[in-house]
N, C-alpha and C positions, 0 to 999 in steps of 0.2 A: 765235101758237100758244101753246099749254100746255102747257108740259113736264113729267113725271113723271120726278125724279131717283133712282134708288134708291139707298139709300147714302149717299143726302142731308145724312146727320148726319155725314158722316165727313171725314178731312182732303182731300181732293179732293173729295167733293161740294159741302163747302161753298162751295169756292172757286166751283166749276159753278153753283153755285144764283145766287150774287152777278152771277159773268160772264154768263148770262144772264139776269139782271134786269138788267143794267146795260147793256144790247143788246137793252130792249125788250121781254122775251118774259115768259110767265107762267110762273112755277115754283109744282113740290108735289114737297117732300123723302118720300119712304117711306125707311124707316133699319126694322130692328130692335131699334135700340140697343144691340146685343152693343159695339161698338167706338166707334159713333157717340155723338156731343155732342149735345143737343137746343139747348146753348146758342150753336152755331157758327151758327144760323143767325135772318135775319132776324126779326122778330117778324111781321112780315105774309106772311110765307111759309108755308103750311099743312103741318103734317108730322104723316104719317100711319102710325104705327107698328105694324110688319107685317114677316113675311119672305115672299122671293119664292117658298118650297114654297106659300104659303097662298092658293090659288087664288080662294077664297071674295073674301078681302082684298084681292085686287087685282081684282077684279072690279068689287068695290062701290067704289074709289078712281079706276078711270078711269071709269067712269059718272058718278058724282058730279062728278067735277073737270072733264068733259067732254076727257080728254087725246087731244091730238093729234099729240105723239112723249115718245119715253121714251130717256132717257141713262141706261143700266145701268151699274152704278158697283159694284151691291152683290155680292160674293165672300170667300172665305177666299183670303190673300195672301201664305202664308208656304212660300218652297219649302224648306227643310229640315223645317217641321211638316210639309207633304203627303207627305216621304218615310214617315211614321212615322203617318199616317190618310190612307193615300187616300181610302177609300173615304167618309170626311168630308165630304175636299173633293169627288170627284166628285158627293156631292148636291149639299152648296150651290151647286156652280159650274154644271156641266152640267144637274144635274137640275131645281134651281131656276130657271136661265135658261130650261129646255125649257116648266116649267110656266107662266112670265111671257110666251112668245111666244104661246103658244096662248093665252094670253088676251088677248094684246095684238091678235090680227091674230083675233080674235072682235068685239071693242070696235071694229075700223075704224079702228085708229091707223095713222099714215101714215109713221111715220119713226121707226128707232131707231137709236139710235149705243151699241156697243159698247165695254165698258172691255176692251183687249185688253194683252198683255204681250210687251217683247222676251224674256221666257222661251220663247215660240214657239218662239225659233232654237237653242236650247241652245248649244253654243261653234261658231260659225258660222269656218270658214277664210278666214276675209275682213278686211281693215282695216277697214272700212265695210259695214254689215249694210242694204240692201236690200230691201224688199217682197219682191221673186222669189228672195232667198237661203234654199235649203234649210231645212226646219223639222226638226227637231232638238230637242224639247223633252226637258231632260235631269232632270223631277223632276214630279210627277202635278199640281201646281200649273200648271208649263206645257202641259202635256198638258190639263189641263180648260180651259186658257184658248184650243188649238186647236181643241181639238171644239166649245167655242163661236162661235171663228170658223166653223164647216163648219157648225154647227146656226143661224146668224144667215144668212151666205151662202145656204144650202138655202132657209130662209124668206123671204127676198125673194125669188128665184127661182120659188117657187110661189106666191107672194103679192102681189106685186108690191111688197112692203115696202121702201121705201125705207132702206140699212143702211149701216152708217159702221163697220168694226170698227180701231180706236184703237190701235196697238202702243204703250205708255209702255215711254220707257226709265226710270232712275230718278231720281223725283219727289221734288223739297227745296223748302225755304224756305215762305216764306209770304205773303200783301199782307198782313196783319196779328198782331200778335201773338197775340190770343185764335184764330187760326184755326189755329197753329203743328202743326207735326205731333205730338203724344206718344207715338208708338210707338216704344217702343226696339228694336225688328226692321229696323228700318232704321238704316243707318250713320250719319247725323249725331245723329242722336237715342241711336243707341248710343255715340258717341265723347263726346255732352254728359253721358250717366248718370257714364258711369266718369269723366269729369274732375270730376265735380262729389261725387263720393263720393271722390275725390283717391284713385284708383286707375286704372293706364295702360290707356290705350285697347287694345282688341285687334285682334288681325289677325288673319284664320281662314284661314293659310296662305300662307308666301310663299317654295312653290317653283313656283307657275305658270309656266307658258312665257312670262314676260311682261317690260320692261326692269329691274324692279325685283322682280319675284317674286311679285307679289301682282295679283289682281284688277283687271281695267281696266273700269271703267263709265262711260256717258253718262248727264251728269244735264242735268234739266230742270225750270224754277225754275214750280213749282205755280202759278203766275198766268197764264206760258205757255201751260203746258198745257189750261187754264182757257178761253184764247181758241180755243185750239185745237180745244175741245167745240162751241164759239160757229159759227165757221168750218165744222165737219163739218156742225153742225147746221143752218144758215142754208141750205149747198149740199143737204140732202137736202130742204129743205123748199121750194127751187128748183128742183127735178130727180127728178119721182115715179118712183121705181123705180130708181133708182141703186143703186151700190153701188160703195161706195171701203174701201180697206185701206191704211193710212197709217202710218208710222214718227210718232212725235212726239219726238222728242230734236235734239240740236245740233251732233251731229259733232265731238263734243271728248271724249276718253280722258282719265279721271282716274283714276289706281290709287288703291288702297284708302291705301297709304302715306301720296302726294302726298295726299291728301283727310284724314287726320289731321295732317300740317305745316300745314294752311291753314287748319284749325279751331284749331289750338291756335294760330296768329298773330292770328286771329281775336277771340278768345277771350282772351289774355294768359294762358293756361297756357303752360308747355313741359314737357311729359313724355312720355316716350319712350313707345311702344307696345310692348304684350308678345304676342308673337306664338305661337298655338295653333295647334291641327290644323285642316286643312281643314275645310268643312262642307260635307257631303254636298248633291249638288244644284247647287252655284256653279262655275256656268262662268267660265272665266279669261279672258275678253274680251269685250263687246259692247259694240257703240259704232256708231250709228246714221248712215245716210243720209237727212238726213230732204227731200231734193230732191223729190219727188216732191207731197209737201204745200204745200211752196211753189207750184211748178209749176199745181198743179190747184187750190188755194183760194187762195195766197194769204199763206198764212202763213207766218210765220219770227218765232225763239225773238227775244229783246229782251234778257232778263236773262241776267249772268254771274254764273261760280260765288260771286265774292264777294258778290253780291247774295243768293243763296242760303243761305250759311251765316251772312254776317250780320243777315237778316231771322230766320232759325230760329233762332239764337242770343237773338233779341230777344224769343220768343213762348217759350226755354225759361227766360228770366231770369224772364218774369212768373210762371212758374210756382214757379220755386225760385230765389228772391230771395237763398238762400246761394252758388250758384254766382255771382255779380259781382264781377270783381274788380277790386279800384281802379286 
């Protein structure tokens, strides 16, 4: 098959692009490069720069490339920014998605897998978050990422589209250094900024209902998850008209705290964290069941958390060669 990644250029797509080339399949990165790297990916790998409003653009890219399923990757991902632009995000997220299906299921593509979010569940009352656990999405970020699970869903159903829609819980590390995450929106990347400008990490809140006060999240090491794309993709392209809804995380609570003691062990800093006000949006536990992925593909996570921050540690040295310390 030919797979159409959108998003292609970005810190999980690239990894996607790699893990299914490296399982065979034919990849073509579409990125708009708002966020995306054109240098994260292979040189034989075709990337075709476009966003998914541009119906035209994608048109002419699954005709040409001949695509036969599509890994949508590509969205805006910040739920404290979505509190403050919805209506932002709900183009690029839902609107864009809405315009990419109708063309994709024009063109006779047979399979897509969704990037979906534990944002879904917003603060689920459960130790372990489940496919069937209550949705609850507490910030317009998770909110556009259910409407696209319900507008991906609907479209197979009428379509007969084979759909994969993807819960990430949150996504670290890297299999190489140049693919490393650089977003400092995300926590390890935000604890390497502030260490490495020798200012303490932050904590945004730690009166949560939690054992420690702070934020409890399930992470999941980007290579993982990577196979995981492999896996969904493989069974929709065995199984015409499917449709599966999958946790991807490890079943392991890491507080925001614990997650700065491990970088800074890591790392050979030690400085203490300065703790700020909440941020709007962040729910104070999610931490995934991901039984149900095993059960039905097959798959289960391999790396741990110190694989995680010490591969991302390794891709934020190449970057800022001041942060290493002896």
């Amino acid at each position: 098959m030919t797979w159409l990644i959108t998003g292609g250029a970005g810190y999980i797509g690239a990894h996607v692009v790699r893990a299914l080339r490296a399982a065979g399949e034919e990849a073509v990165a579409y990125d708009d490069l708002s966020t995306g790297i054109a240098e994260r990916l292979p040189r034989e790998v075709p990337l075709v720069v476009g966003s998914t409003l541009d119906a035209r653009r994608l048109r002419e890219v699954l005709a040409a490339h001949r695509i036969t399923g599509v890994v949508h990757l590509a969205a805006k991902k910040q739920a404290g920014e979505s509190m403050d632009r919805p209506l932002h995000y709900y183009r690029q997220n839902v609107e864009g998605l809405r315009v990419l299906l109708e063309e994709v299921t024009a063109a006779g593509v047979q399979s897509f897998v969704f990037s979906s979010s534990a944002a879904v569940y917003g603060t689920p009352d459960t130790d372990l978050v489940t496919e069937e656990t209550p949705c609850r999405p507490m910030s317009p970020y998770g909110e556009t990422k259910l409407a696209g699970e319900w507008l991906v869903r609907a479209t197979g159903r009428a379509t007969g589209l084979s759909t994969a829609c993807l819960r990430y819980f949150n996504v670290a590390g890297a299999a190489s250094p140049e693919l490393a995450d650089v977003s400092v929106s995300n926590l390890i990347p935000m604890v390497f900024e502030k260490l490495t400008e020798n200012a303490p990490p932050r904590i945004f809140g730690d009166d949560y209902p939690t054992p420690d006060g702070t934020c409890v999240r399930d992470y999941i090491h980007v290579v993982d998850l990577a196979e995981a794309h492999v896996s969904a993709a493989r069974a929709l392209a065995a199984s015409p008209g499917r449709a599966l809804t999958l946790n991807i995380g490890r079943g392991e609570g890491v507080s925001v705290r614990e997650m700065i003691d491990r970088v800074n062990a890591v790392t050979g800093y030690d400085r203490p964290p300065l703790t700020t006000p909440r941020r709007p949006g962040d729910p104070a536990r999610v931490v995934a069941s991901a039984d149900r992925i095993t059960q039905q593909l097959g798959w289960k996570a391999t790396h741990d958390l110190q694989d995680m921050i010490t591969s991302a540690w390794e891709g934020w040295v190449r970057l800022h060669p001041e942060a290493a310390r002896v």
